[in-house]
VEXDREN-2710 file (C-alpha; in Angstrom, 1 decimal):
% VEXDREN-2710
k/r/px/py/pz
1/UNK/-28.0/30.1/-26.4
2/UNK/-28.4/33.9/-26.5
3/UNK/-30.8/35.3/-23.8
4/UNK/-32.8/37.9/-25.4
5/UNK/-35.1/38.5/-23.1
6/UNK/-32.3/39.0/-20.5
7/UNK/-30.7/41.2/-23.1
8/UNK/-34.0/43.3/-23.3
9/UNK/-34.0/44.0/-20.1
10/UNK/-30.6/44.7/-19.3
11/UNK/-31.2/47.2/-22.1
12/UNK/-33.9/48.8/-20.6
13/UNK/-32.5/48.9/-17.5
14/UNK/-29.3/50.6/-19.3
15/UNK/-31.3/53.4/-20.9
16/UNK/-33.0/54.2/-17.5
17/UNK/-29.1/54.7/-15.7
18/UNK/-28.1/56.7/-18.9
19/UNK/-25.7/54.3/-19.8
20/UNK/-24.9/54.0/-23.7
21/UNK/-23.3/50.5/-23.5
22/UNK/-22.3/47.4/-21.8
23/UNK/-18.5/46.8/-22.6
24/UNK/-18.1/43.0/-21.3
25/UNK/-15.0/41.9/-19.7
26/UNK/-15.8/39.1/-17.5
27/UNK/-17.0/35.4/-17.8
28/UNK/-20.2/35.7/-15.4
29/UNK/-22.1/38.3/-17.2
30/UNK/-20.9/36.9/-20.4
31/UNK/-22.4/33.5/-19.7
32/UNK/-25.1/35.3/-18.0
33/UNK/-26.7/36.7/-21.2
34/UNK/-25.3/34.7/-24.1
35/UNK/-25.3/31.4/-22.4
36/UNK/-22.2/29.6/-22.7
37/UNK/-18.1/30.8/-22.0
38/UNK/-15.2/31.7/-23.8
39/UNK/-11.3/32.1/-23.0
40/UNK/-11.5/36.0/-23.1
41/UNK/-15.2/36.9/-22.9
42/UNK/-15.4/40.4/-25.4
43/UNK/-19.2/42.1/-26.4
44/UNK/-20.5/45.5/-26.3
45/UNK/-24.2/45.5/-25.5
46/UNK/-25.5/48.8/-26.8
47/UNK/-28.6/50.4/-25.5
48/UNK/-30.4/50.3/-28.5
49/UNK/-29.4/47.3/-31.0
50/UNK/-28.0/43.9/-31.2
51/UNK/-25.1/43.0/-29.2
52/UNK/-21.5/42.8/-30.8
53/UNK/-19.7/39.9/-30.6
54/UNK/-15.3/40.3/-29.8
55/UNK/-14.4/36.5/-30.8
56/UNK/-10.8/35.1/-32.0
57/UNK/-10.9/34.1/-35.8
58/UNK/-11.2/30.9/-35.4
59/UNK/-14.1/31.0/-33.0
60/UNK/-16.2/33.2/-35.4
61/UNK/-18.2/30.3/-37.5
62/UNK/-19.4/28.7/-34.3
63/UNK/-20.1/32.1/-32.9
64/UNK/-22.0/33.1/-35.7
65/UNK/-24.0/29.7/-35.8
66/UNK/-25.0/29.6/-32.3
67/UNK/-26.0/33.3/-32.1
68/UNK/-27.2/34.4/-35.5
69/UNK/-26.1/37.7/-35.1
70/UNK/-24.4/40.1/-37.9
71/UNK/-21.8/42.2/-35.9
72/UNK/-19.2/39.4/-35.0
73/UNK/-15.8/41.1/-35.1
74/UNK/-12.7/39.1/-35.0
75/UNK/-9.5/39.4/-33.8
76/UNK/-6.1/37.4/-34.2
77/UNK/-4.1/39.5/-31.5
78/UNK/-4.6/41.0/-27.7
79/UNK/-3.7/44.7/-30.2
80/UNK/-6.6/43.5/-32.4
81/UNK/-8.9/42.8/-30.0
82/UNK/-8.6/45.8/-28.6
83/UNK/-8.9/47.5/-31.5
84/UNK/-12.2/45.7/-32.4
85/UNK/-13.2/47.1/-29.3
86/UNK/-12.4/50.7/-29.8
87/UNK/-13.8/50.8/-33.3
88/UNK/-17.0/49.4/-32.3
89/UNK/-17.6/52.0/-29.5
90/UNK/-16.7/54.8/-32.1
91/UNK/-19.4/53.4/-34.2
92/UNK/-21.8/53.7/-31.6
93/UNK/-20.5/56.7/-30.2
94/UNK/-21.0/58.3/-34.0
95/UNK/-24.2/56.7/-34.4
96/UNK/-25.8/57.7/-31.5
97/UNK/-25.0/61.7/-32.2
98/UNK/-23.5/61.8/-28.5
99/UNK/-22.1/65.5/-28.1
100/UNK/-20.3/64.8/-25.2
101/UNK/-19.0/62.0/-23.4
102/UNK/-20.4/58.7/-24.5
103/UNK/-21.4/56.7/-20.9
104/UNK/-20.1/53.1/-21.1
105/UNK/-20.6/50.5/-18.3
106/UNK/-18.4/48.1/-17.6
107/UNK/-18.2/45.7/-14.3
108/UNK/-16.1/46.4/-11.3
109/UNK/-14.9/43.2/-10.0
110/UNK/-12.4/40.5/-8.9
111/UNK/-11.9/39.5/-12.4
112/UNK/-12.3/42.2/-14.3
113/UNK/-8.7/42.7/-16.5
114/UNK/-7.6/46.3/-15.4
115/UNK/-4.8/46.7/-18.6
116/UNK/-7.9/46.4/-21.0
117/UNK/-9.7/48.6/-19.3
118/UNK/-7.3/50.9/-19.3
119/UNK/-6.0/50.5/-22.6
120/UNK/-9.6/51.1/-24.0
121/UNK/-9.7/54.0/-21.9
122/UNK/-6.9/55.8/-23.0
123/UNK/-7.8/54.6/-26.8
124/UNK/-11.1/56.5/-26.1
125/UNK/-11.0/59.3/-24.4
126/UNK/-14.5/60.7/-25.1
127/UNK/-16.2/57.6/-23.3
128/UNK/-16.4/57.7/-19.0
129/UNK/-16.6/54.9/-17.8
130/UNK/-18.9/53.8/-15.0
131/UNK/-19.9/50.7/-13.0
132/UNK/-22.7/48.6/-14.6
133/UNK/-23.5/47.1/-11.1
134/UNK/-26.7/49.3/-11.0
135/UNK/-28.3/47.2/-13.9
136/UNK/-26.8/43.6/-13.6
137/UNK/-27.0/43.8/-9.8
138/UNK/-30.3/43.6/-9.6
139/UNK/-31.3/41.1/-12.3
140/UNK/-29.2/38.6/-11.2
141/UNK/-29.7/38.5/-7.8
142/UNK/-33.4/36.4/-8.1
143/UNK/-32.3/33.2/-9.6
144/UNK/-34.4/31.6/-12.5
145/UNK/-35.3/28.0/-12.5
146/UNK/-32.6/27.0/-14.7
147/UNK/-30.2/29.2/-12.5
148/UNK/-31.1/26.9/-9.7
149/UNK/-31.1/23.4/-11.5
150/UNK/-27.7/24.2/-12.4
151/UNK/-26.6/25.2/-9.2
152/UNK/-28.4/22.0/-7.4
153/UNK/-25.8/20.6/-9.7
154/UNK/-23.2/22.3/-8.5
155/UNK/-23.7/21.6/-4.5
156/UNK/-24.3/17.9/-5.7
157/UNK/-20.5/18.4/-7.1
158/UNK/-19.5/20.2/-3.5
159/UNK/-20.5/17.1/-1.7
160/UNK/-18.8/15.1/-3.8
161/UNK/-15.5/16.6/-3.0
162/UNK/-16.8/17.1/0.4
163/UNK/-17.0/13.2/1.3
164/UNK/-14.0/12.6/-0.5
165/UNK/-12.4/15.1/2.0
166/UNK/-13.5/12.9/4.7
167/UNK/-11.9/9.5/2.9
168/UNK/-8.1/10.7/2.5
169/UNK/-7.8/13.0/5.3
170/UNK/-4.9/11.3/7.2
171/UNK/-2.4/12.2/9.3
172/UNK/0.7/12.9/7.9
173/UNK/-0.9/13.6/4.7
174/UNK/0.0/17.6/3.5
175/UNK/-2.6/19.7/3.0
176/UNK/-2.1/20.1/-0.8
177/UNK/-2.5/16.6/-1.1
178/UNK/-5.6/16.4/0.4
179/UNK/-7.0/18.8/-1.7
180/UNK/-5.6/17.2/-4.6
181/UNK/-7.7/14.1/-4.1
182/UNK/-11.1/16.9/-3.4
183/UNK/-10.0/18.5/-7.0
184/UNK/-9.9/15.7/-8.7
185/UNK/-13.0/14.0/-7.3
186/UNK/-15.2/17.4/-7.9
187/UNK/-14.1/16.5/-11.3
188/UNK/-14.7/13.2/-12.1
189/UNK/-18.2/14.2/-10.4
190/UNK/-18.8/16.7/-13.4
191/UNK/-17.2/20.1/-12.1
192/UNK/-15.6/22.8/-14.2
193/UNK/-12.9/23.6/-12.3
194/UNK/-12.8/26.1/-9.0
195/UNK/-14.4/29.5/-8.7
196/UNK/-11.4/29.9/-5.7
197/UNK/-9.3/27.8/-4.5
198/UNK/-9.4/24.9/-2.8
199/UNK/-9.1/25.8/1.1
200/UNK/-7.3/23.0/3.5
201/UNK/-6.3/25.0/6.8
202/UNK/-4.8/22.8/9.6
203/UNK/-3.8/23.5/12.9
204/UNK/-2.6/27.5/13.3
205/UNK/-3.6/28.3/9.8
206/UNK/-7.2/27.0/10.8
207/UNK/-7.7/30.6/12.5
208/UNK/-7.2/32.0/8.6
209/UNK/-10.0/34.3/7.3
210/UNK/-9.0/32.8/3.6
211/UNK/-7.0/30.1/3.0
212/UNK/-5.3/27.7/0.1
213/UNK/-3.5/24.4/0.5
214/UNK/0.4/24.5/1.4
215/UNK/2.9/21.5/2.2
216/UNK/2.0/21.5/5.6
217/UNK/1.1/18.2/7.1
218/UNK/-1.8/17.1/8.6
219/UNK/-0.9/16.1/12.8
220/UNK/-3.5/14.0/15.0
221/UNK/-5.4/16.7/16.7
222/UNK/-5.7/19.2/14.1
223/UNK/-8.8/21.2/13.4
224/UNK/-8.9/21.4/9.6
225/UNK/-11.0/23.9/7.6
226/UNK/-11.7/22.4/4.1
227/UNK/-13.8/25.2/1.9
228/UNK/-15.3/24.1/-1.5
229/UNK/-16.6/26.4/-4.6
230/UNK/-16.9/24.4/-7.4
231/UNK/-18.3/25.4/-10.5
232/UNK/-20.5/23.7/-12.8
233/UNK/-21.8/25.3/-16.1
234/UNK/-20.2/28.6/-14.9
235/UNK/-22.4/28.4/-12.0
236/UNK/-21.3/27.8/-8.2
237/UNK/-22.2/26.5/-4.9
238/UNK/-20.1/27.2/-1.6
239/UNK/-19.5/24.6/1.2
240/UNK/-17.3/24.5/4.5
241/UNK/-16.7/21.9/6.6
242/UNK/-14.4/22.0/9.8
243/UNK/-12.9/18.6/10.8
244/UNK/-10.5/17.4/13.7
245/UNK/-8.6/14.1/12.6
246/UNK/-9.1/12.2/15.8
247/UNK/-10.3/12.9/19.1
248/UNK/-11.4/16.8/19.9
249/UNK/-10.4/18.9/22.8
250/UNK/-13.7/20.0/24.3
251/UNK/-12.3/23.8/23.6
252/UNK/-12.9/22.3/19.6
253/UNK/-15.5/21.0/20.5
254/UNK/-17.5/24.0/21.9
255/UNK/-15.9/26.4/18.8
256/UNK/-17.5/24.0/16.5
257/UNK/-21.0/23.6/18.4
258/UNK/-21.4/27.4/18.7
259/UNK/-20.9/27.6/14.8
260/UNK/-23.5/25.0/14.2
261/UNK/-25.8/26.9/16.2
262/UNK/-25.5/30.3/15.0
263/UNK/-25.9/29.0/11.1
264/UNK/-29.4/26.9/12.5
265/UNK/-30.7/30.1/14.1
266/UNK/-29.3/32.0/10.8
267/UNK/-31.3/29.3/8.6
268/UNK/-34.1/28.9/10.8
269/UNK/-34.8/32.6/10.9
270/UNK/-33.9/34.0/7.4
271/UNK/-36.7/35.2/5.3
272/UNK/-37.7/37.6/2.9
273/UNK/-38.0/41.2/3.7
274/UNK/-35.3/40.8/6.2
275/UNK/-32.1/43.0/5.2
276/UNK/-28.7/40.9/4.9
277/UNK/-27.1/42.5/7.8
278/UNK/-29.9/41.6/10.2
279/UNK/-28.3/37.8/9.7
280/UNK/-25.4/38.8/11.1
281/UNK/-27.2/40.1/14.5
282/UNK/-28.2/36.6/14.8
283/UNK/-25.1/35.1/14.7
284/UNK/-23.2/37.5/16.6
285/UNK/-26.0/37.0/19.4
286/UNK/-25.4/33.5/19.7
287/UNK/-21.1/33.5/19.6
288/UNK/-22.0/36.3/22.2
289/UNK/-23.8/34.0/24.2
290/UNK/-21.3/31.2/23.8
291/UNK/-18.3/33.5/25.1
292/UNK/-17.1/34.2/21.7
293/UNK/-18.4/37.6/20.9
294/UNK/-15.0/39.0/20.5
295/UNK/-13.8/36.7/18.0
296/UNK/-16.8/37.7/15.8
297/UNK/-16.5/38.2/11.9
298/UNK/-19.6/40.0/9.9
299/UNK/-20.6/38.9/6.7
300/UNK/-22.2/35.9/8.0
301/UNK/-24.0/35.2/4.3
302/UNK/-24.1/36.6/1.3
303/UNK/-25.0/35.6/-2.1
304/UNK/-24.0/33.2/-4.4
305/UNK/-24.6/32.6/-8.4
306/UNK/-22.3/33.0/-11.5
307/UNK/-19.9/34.5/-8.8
308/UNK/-18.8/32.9/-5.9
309/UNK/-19.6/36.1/-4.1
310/UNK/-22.6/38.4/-5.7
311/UNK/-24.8/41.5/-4.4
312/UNK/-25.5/41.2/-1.6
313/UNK/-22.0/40.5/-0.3
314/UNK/-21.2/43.0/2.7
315/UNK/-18.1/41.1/3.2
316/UNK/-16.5/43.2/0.3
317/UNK/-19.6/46.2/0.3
318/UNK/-20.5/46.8/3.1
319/UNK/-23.8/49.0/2.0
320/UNK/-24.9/45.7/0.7
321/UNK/-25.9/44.9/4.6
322/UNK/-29.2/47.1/3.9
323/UNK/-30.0/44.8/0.5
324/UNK/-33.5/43.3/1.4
325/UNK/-33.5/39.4/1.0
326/UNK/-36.2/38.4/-1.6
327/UNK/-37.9/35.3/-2.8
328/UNK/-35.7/33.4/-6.0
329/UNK/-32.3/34.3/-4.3
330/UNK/-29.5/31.8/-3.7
331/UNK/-27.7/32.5/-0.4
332/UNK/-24.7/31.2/1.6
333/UNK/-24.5/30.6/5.8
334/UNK/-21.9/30.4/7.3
335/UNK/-19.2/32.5/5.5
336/UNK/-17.3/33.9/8.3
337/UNK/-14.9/32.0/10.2
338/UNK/-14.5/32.1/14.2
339/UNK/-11.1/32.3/15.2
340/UNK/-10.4/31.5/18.8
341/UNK/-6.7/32.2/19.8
342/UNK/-4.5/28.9/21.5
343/UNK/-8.1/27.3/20.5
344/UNK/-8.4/27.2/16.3
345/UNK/-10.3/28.4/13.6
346/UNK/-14.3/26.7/12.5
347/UNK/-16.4/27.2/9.8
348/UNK/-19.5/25.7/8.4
349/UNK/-20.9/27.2/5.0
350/UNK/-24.0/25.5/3.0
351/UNK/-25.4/27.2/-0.3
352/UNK/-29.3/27.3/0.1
353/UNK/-32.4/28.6/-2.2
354/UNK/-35.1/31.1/-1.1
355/UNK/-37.8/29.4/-3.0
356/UNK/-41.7/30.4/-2.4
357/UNK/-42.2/27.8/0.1
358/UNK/-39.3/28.1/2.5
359/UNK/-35.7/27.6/2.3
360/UNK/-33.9/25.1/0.7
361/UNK/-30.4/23.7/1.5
362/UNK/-28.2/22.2/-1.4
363/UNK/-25.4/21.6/0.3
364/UNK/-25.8/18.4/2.5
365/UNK/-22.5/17.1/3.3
366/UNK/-21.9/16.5/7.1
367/UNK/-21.5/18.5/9.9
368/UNK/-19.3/15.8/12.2
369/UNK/-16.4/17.0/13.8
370/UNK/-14.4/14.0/14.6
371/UNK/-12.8/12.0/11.8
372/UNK/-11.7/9.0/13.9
373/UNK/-8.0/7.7/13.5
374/UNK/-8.8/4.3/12.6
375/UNK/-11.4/4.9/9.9
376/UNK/-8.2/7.5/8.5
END
């Protein structure tokens, strides 16, 4: 389903920055404003005009029929596509009577593909190239009601994985294993894959600040750090959960109560008005008070949506620690993980919704340390 009224606005918004078009490289903003993913997500929004369709040839009927719109161009080849591109963007740029450079947004991120960008680049040298984070940054970060069902969706899909996590994790058992069976159960529960990967940390690499699932195997004692982002209809929902498979040494067991408090007095104190960074005062104030000040990481939230990290995220920009929280926006606490040397690494990460009436959490899995051995 094409969003024009999303389209409208990102329109206006483009005008306002004095950018001439949207060139679209990436799956969020792609299912952001025409409602559905492909492969290789290609369209030019112009700042005037309908939006231009980049689709493979035999894509184009069922582009055409879902969005109704006259400039589909097709490709059959990575040369063609680009080509496609480069043509449409003269058009405009000849159109539009530009005397000079032609201003063309395009998003700066994780997955943006950096040889396409710089083949268009040097295929069209009268076009500079800027970030379009000033216009999609700000619509996306309040969530419409559709935005949140779908996400609901999406933390009911966490849990999923989440209590399977708790079912198969055994001693002995590698950590790639484990989060086979979480995979495959976020699956069966509806997900669309991963927006990362699947984290299982055990023992030393508990202490990591990212993580991923290697042969090691799981040894009675272990703190485990299992971290979930699955995706559902493009959108995602983030959930961490630190375990220890049998009994825990009251070192874990103080690590993994000072977490729990600083995300309650994170959650308990978040509203709106309140800039992003001030979260982070909270939770340092608390590990502080616990004894583990040192060991503390920023970036205690951020936001979540079509990305698994979105503005505000001052993990990766940290001017985003002055972004005001509003009403509408879908948050994460709990991002950062407290590493306590000869101790272990914990973290405990929920996905929750500003909505007018308070807070809401969509994450519920459990926050229970010990897994005992004989329920393993």
């Amino acid at each position: 389903m094409l969003h024009h009224d999303r389209i409208a606005r990102v329109q206006t918004r483009m005008r306002e920055q004095g950018i001439d078009a949207y060139l679209i490289l990436t799956h969020d903003d792609y299912i952001y404003l025409f409602g559905e993913d492909r492969y290789q997500p290609r369209a030019i929004i112009p700042a005037v005009g309908e939006p231009i369709i980049i689709t493979f040839r035999g894509e184009e009927d069922e582009v055409r029929s879902a969005f109704g719109l006259k400039d589909v161009k097709v490709f059959g080849t990575v040369g063609q596509q680009i080509k496609d591109v480069v043509d449409s963007m003269r058009g405009l740029f000849q159109q539009g009577g530009h005397d000079g450079k032609m201003t063309v947004g395009v998003q700066m991120g994780f997955f943006t593909p950096a040889f396409l960008l710089n083949m268009f680049q040097k295929a069209n040298p009268q076009v500079q190239v800027v970030s379009i984070a000033p216009v999609m940054d700000e619509l996306r970060m309040v969530k419409s009601a559709d935005e949140v069902a779908i996400m609901h969706r999406a933390a009911d899909i966490a849990d999923a994985g989440m209590r399977r996590a708790t079912e198969v994790l055994w001693p002995g058992l590698t950590e790639n294993e484990v989060g086979a069976e979480i995979e495959y159960a976020m699956r069966k529960a509806g997900g669309h894959g991963v927006a990362t990967p699947v984290f299982v940390n055990s023992g030393i690499r508990s202490r990591w600040l990212h993580g991923t699932v290697t042969d090691k195997r799981i040894e009675v004692g272990d703190l485990v750090v299992i971290d979930l982002v699955p995706r559902y209809l493009g959108y995602c929902a983030n959930l961490c959960r630190t375990f220890v498979v049998g009994t825990p040494t009251e070192d874990q067991r103080k690590i993994h109560a000072a977490y729990l408090k600083a995300q309650q007095v994170v959650r308990d104190n978040l509203k709106p008005g309140m800039k992003i960074k001030q979260l982070d005062d909270l939770a340092k104030a608390v590990f502080t008070e616990s004894g583990y000040g040192d060991y503390f990481v920023s970036g205690i939230s951020h936001s979540i949506g079509l990305m698994f990290e979105e503005t505000p995220a001052p993990t990766i920009h940290p001017a985003d620690g002055n972004v005001e929280i509003r009403t509408g926006m879908t948050l994460t606490i709990g991002h950062s993980i407290l590493a306590v040397p000869q101790v272990g690494g914990v973290r405990l990460e929920d996905t929750y919704y500003l909505a007018e009436d308070g807070l809401q959490q969509l994450t519920h899995a459990s926050v229970e340390l010990e897994l005992p051995i004989a329920i393993c």
